[in-house]
N, C-alpha and C positions, 0 to 999 in steps of 0.2 A: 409851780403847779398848785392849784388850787383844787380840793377836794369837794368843795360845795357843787360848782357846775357840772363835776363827774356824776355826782350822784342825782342831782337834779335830772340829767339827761338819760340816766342809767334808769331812774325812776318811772322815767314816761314812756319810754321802750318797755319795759316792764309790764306796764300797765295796757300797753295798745294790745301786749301778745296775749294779756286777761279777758278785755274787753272782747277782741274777736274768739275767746274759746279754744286757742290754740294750743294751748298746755293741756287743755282737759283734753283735747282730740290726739293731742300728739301722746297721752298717759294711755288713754284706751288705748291704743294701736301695742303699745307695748305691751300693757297687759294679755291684748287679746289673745296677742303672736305667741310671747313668752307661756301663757299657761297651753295651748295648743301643742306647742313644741316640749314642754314639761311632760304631757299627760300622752299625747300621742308623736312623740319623735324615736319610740323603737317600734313603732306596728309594723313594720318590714321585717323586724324579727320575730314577728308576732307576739309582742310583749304590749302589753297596754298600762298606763301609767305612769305616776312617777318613781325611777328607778335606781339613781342616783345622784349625790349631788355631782361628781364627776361627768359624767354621762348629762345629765340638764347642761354643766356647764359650756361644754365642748357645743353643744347643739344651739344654745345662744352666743355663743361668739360669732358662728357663721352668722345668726340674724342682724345681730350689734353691726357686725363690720358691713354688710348692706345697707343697714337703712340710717345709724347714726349721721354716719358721713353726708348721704342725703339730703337728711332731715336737717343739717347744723349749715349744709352749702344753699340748700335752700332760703334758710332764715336769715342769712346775711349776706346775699349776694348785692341785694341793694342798698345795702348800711348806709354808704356812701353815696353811690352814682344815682340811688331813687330821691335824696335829698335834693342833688345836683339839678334830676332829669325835670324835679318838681319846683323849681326856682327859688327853696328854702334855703340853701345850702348857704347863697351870701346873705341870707337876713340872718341864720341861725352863729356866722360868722360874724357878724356886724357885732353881734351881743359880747360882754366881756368874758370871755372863752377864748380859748387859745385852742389850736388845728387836733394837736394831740389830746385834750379836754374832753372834746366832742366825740374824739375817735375812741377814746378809753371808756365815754359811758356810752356809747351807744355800743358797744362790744362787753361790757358787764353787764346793761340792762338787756340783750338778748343772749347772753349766756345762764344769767341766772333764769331766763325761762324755760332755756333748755336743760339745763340740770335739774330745775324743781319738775319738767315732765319725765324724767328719765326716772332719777327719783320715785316719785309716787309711781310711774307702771309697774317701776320693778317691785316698788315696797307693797304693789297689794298683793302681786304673785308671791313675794315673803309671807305675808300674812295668809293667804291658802296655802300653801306650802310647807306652814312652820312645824307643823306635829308632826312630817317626814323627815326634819332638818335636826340633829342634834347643835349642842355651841358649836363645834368646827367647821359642819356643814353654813352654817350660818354666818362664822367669819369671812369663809372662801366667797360664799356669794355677796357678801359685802362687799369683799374685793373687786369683786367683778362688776358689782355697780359702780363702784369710785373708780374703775380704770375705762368705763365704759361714758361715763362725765369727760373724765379727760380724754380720752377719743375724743367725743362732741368738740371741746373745748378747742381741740389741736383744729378741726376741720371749719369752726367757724373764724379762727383766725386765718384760714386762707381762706372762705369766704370774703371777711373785711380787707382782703390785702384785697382780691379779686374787685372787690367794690370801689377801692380807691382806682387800681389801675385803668379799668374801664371805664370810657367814657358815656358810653349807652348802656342803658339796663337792659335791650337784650343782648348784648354785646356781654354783658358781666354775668346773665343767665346762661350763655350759652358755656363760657369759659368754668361756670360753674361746675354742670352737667360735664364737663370736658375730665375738670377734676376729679370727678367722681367716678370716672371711667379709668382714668390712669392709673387712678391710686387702689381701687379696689378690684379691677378688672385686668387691666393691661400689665400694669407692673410684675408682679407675679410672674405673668409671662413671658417677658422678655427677660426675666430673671432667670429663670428657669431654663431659656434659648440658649441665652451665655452660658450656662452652670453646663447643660448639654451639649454644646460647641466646642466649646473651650476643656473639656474634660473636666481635670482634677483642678485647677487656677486658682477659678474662685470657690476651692472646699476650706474649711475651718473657719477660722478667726474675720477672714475678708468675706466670706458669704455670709455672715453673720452680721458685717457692717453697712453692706449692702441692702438687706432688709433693715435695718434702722433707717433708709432713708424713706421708708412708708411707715408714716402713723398707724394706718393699720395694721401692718404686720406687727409695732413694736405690740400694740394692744392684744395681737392673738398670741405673741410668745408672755407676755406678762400674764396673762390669764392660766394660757394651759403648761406652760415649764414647772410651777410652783403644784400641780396637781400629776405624781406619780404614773398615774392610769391613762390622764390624758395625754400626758407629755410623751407616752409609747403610743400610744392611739395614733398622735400626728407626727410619731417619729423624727421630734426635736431632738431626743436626745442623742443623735448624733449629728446633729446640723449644728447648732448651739452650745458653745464651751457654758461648761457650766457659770466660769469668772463672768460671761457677759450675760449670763439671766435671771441676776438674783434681782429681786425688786425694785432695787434702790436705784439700781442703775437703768434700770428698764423705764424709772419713773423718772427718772433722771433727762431720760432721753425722751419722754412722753411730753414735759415741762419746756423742752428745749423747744419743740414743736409748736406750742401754744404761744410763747414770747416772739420767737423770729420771724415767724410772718407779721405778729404788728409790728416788730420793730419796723421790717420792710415797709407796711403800710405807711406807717406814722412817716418815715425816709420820702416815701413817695408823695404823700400827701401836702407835706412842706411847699411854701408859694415859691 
């Protein structure tokens, strides 16, 4: 494996997602949401402002886990199949690049776009926010940025697997949109059908492994278990053995997400 063609290819992915303004649009959105949800996410209790970092963080999880996943299946549904649909796919093959090459930097050059706009939305709400924030508040929400990257990160690798599998682009749009549904919508639910069907089966240690088969869920117990207030807010603390929510493993299980779908990819991509 050669390192120059990843980065060359990582490079100009990088550069198309500058040139169309897509980082800067995809940072505002985040900023806009986040300081909105900061300032006005308790006016139902008739509370206005910012009021905790506990309480901010709880209330951007729900936003992260909508729109990341989106916004990451959106940006690489056609990694692959829009190369294919556009006839560049065998001249970009032709070149001294090998299948998984192509497939590693075009999945690091629209990864590192979406980390650097995730990044900066969340970092200017840090920077209005900081004279609320002591050092600890200021750790936790660091966390929450860097677990909210790896989200992105886990969902644009099954955007690239999606992009390999499909052979039409709307064909890999539509599977995208499907994903985005199952995992943040659907799953849940029929999680939840079983847990209430089946009674007491799937309580402890197996309801708990069951939700590690959704990236988002692993990101909303990594978030709010490590936060006291919130972890009773969403009543993890008795869903979740404590052994299975300490960060390390939760990150653990965050990383596992982000490699095996390209692995898949890269498997499927093979001539």
């Amino acid at each position: 494996m050669e390192f120059t063609p990843i980065f060359t290819v990582a490079a100009k992915e990088f550069r198309d997602r500058m040139r169309n303004r897509w980082v800067l649009a995809i940072a505002l959105v985040f900023t806009l949401f986040s300081l909105v949800i900061a300032y006005f996410g308790g006016a139902q209790q008739g509370q206005i402002g910012f009021r905790s970092i506990e309480f901010t963080i709880a209330s951007l999880v729900s936003l992260v886990i909508y729109l990341i996943p989106l916004i990451a299946l959106l940006l690489g549904f056609d990694a692959i199949v829009g190369e294919r649909e556009r006839g560049s796919l065998g001249l970009l093959l032709a070149l001294p690049i090998t299948r998984f090459e192509l497939l590693l930097g075009k999945y690091l050059g629209l990864a590192l776009a979406l980390a650097l706009s995730t990044v900066a939305g969340f970092g200017v709400v840090a920077l209005l926010l900081w004279k609320h924030m002591d050092a600890n508040a200021l750790f936790h929400f660091g966390g929450f940025v860097f677990s909210s990257v790896l989200l992105g990160l886990a969902f644009l690798s099954i955007a690239v697997l999606l992009s390999v599998v499909a052979r039409e682009r709307t064909r890999a749009s539509g599977l995208a949109i499907g994903a985005w549904f199952f995992f943040v919508l659907v799953f849940d639910l029929l999680l939840l059908g079983a847990l209430v069907t089946t009674g007491d089966k799937f309580s402890g240690d197996v309801f708990a492994w069951l939700l590690f088969l959704n990236p988002a869920d692993v990101f909303r117990i990594l978030n709010v278990f490590s936060l006291e207030d919130v972890r009773s807010m969403y009543g993890l603390a008795s869903v979740i053995p404590e052994s299975l929510g300490s960060p390390i493993t939760l990150g653990g299980i965050m990383l596992a997400w982000i490699i095996a779908p390209l692995l898949l990819a890269n498997w499927r991509f093979k001539p």
